[in-house]
C-alpha positions, 0 to 999 in steps of 0.5 A, a space after each residue: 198762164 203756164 209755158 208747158 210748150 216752153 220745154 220743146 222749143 230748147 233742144 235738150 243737152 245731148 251730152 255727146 262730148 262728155 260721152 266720148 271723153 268718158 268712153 276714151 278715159 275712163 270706162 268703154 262700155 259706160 261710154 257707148 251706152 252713153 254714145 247711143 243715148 247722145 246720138 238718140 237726142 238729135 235724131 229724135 229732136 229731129 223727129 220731133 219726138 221732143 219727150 224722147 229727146 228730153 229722155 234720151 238725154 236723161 239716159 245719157 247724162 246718167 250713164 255718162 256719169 255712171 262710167 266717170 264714177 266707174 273709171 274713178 273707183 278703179 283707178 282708186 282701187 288700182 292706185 290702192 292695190 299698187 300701194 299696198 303691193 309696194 309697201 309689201 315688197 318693200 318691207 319683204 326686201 328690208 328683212 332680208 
């Protein structure tokens, strides 16, 4: 027998904390969308739109991620650039 029901009758994760972490520390446009799209999963739970739940958490787990890996490349790329700009003046200063 299949459990096709089963799916409806656990709430999808929202991702509502993760969310804001990411729009706080790492990227704030990533973080909204992510926002919007956790606050989507109670509200269509609610509703008992259970596919639209299960999608707007989809959305917000993928955008959640989206900005974590965006605020990680630029911070790797800030770090990268002061890198190369501090040993630039260093070895500027060295020859003088």
């Amino acid at each position: 027998m299949s459990n096709d029901n089963s799916n409806q009758n656990v709430k999808p994760k929202s991702y509502l904390t993760e969310s804001i972490l990411v729009t706080i520390f790492c990227c704030l446009p990533f973080g909204i969308v992510s926002i919007v799209n956790a606050a989507n999963v109670e509200s269509r739970w609610n509703a008992g739109d259970f596919v639209g739940s299960i999608s707007a958490s989809a959305a917000a787990k993928k955008w959640m991620k989206i900005g974590l890996f965006a605020g990680i490349a630029v911070l790797i790329i800030s770090v990268g650039i002061q890198l190369i700009v501090g040993i630039g003046l260093m070895t500027m200063m060295d020859k003088q």
